[in-house]
C-alpha positions in Angstrom: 0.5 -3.5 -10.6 -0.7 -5.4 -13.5 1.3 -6.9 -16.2 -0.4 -7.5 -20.2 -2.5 -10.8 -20.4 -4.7 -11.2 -23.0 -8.8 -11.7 -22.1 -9.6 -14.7 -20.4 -12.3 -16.8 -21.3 -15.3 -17.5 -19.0 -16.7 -14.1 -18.5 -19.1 -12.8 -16.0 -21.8 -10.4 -17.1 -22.3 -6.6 -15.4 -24.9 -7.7 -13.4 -22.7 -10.3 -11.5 -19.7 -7.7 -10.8 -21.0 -6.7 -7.0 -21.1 -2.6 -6.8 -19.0 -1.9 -3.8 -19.2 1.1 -1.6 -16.2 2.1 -0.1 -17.2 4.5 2.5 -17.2 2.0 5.3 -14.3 0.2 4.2 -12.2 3.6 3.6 -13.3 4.5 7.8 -12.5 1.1 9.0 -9.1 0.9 7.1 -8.2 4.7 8.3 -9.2 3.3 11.9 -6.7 0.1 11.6 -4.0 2.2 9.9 -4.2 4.2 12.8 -4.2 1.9 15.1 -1.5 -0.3 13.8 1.1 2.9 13.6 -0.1 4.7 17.1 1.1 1.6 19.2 4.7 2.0 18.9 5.1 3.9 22.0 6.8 1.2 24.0 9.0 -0.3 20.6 11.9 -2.5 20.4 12.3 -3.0 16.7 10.9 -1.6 13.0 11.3 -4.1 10.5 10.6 -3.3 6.1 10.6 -6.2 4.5 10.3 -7.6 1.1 9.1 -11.0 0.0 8.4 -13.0 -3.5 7.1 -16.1 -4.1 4.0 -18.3 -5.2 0.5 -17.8 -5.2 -2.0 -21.0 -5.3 -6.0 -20.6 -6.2 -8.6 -22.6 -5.8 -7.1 -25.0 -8.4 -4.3 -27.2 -8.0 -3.4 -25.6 -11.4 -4.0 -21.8 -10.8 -0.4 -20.6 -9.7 0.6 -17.3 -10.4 3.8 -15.4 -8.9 3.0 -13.4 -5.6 5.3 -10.5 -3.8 5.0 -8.4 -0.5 6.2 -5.1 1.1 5.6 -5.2 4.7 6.4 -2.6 7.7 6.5 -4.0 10.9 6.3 -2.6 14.6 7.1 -4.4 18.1 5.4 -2.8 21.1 4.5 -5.0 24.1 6.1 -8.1 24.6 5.6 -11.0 22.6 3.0 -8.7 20.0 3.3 -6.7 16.8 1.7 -4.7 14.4 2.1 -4.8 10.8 0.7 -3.0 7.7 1.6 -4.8 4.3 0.8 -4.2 0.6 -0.1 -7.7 -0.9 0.1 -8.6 -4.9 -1.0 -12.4 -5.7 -0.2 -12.2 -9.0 -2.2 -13.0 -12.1 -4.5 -16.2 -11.2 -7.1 -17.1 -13.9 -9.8 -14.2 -14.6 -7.9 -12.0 -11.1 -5.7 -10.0 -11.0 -5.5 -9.3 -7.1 -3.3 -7.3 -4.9 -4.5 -5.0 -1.5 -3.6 -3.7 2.0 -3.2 -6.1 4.9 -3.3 -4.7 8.9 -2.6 -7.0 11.0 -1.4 -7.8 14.5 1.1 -10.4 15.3 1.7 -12.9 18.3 5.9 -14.3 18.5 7.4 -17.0 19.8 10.2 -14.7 21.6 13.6 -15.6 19.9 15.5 -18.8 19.9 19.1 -19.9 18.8 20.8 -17.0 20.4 17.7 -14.6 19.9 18.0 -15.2 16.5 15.3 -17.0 15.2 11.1 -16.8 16.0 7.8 -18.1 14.9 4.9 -15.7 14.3 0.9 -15.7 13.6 -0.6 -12.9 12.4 -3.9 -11.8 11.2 -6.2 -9.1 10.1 -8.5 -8.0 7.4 -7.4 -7.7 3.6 -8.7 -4.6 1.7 -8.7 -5.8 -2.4 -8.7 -4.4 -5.8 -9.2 -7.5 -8.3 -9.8 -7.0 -12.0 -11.8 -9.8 -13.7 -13.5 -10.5 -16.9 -16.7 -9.0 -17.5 -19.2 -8.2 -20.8 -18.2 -4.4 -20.8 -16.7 -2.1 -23.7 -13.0 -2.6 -22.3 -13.5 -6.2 -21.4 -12.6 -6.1 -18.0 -14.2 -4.8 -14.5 -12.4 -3.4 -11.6 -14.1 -5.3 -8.4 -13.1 -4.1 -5.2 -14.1 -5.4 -1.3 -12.4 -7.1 2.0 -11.4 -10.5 3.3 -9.4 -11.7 6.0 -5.7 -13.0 6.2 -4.0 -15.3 8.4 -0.5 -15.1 8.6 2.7 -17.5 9.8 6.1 -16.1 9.8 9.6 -17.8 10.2 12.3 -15.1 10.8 15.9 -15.5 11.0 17.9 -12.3 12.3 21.5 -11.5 11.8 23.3 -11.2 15.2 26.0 -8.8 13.4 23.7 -6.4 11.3 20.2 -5.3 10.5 19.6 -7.7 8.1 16.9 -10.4 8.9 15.5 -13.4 6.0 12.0 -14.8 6.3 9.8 -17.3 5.4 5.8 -16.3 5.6 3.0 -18.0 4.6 -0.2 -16.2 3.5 -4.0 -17.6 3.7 -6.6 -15.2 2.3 -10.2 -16.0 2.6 -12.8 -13.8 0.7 -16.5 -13.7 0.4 -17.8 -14.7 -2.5 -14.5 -14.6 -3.8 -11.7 -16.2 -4.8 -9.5 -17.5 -1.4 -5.8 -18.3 -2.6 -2.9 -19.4 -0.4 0.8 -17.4 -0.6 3.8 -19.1 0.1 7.0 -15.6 0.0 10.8 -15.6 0.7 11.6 -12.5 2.0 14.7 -10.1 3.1 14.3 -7.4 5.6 15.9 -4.7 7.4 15.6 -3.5 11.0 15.2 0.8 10.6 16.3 3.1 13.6 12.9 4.7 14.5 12.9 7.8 16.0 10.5 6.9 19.5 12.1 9.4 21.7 11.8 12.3 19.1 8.3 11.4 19.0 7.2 11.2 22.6 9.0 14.6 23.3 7.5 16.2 20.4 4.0 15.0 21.3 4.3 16.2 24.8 5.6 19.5 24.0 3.1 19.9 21.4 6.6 21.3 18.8 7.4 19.9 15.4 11.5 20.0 14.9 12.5 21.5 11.6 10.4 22.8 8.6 6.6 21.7 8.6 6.1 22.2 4.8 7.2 20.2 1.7 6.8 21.1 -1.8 7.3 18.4 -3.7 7.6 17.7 -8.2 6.2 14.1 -9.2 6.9 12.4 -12.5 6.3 8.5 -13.4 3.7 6.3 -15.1 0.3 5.5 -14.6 -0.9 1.9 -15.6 -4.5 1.2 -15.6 -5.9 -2.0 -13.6 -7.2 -3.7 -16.7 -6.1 -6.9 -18.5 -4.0 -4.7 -21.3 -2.8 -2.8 -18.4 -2.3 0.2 -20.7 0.7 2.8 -19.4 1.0 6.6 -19.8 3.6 9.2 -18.3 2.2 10.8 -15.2 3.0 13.8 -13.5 2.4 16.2 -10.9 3.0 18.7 -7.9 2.3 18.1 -4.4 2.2 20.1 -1.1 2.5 18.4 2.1 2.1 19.8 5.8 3.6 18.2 9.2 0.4 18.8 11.9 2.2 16.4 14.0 5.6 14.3 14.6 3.4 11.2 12.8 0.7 12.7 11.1 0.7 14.7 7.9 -1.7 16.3 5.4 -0.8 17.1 1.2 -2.9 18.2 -1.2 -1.6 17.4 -5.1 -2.3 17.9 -8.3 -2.1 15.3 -10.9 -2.0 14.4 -14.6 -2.4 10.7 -15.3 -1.9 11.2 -18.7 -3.2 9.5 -21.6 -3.8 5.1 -21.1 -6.2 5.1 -23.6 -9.1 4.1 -21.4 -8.6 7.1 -19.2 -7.0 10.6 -19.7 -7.8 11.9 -15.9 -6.6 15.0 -14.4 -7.7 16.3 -10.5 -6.9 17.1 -7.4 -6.1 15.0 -4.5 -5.9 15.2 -0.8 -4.5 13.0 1.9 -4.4 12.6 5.2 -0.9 10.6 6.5 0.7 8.6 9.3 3.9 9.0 8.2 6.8 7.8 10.8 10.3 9.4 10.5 14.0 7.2 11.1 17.7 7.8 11.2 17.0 10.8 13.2 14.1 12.4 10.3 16.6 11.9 7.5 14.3 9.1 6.2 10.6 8.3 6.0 7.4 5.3 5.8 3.9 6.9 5.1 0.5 5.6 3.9 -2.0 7.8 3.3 -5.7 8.1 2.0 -8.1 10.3 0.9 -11.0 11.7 -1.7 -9.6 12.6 -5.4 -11.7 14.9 -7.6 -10.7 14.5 -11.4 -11.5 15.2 -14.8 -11.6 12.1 -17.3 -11.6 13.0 -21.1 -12.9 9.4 -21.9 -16.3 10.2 -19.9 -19.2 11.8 -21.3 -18.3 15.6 -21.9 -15.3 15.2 -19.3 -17.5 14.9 -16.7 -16.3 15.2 -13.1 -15.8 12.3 -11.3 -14.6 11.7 -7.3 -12.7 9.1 -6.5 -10.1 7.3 -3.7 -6.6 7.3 -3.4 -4.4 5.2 -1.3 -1.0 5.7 -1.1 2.5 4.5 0.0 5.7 6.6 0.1 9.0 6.9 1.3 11.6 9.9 1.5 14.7 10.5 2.2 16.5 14.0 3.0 19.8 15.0 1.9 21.2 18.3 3.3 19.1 20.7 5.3 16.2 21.2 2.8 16.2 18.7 0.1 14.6 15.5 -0.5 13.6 12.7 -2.5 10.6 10.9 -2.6 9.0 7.7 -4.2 4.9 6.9 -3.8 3.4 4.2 -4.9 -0.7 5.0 -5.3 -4.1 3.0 -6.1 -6.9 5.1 -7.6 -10.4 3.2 -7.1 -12.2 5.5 -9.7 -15.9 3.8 -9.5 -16.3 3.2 -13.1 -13.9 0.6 -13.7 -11.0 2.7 -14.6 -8.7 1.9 -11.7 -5.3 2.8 -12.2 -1.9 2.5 -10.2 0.7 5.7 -10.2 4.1 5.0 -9.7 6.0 8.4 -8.7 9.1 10.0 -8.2 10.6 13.6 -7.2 12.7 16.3 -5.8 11.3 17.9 -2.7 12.2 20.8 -0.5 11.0 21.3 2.8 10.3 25.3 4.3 
């Protein structure tokens, strides 16, 4: 999410702000994403962490403060996957953040299993907004890079608890490549593997399957004012499987001055339950089809959504839930919605 910073000199024109297509980006994210969250069949550990720090550019003089939220999954020996949502802060004409898959090679544990080294890498999807000669000032470039990872991680032989050190290199085409240096606390989650593997073979979901869910929060668009609005909405979402889910919402971004956009969105999820389903981890992706007031005669528009959430159920039925989603509009209106709500599950 972006912070206010007034316009930055050195702008680039239209023509230099590469179109991106995100149709083969969008299929090879949903394939990595799946990949990343299908291997935990043989698991020893589920680690959320998060992680702040400093961000370098290009220049010794471009620093910018960087954070992290990362989900991580052991599954065969000395190998992980991770899937991480990456902000780098406000370097001079970006403002930078994305998704990271990636897969991880350790050390195995020293100092009474305590401590190990890591390497990780993987490709980095990106949203960057940068200067450009358009009516708001500002255009919302979007594409993919790689990361390489390195990861020192003390764990706490008494608790769940674990503190890390990880160091972030990102290389993009034709791009700016920056280097992240993040302090980080994490906590080991209680994954539910055997629920899973029964459920899977039996083909049987356990509990309700359906979620109805009220949203309310802000929307902030991805531009240098970063203007904010009140956002709402309703969501259904349906369990087709012990990891996989499907909702369908509608929203109302409300009013950030550069965009007034209303729709309907769709998602697919792989959304892993813990602590025996009272809590869950999701990501999800999909099409959203929306009205904007500030286009020509409210034309339709379709656009993507990625998304990350987490619930938690108290009682039998009831839930809360937080998601944290990027809308990649096309027309340089990207905007982030932060939301919460009360759910209940049928």
């Amino acid at each position: 999410m972006r912070s206010g910073l007034e316009r930055l000199p050195g702008k680039t024109t239209p023509q230099e702000v590469r179109p991106i297509n995100p149709r083969p980006g969008t299929r090879r994210l949903l394939v990595l994403l799946a990949a990343a969250c299908l291997l935990p069949l043989a698991a020893r550990s589920q680690d959320l962490t998060g992680a702040v720090g400093a961000t370098r550019g290009s220049e010794a003089t471009d620093r910018s403060v960087g954070l992290a939220l990362s989900y991580s999954h052991d599954f065969a020996g000395y190998l992980s996957a991770s899937f991480s949502y990456l902000n780098e802060g406000h370097l001079p004409g970006h403002h930078r953040d994305g998704f990271a898959p990636q897969l991880w090679a350790h050390s195995g544990r020293s100092l009474g299993r305590r401590f190990s080294l890591a390497a990780g890498v993987g490709p980095y999807f990106y949203f960057d907004t940068v200067p450009a000669d358009s009516d708001a000032g500002y255009a919302d470039r979007r594409g993919r890079g790689i990361v390489y990872s390195l990861a020192a991680t003390w764990r706490s032989a008494s608790s769940p608890w674990l503190y890390q050190l990880r160091f972030n290199r990102v290389l993009v085409k034709d791009g700016l490549d920056t280097s992240t240096l993040l302090a980080g606390i994490g906590y080991r989650l209680d994954q539910d593997d055997e629920k899973w593997l029964s459920a899977l073979a039996s083909r049987t979901i356990s509990g309700p399957r359906s979620e109805l869910t009220l949203l309310g929060g802000r929307s902030i668009v991805n531009s240098y004012e970063s203007q904010r609005a009140w956002a709402k909405g309703i969501e259904y979402r349906r369990a087709f499987s012990p990891l996989v889910n499907g909702s369908i919402a509608l929203l109302d971004e409300g009013d950030g001055k550069l965009t007034r956009r209303r729709g309907v969105a769709t998602q697919g999820w792989i959304e892993p339950s813990f602590y025996d389903e009272k809590a869950t981890l999701g990501v999800g992706l999909g099409p959203y089809l929306a009205t904007d007031d500030h286009r020509p005669g409210r034309e339709w528009v379709l656009a993507g959504i990625v998304s990350l959430t987490a619930s938690y159920r108290f009682g039998d039925s009831w839930l809360a839930r937080a998601t944290f989603s990027r809308v990649a509009s096309g027309y340089h209106r990207d905007t982030d919605l932060v939301l919460l709500g009360l759910g209940y599950r049928f």
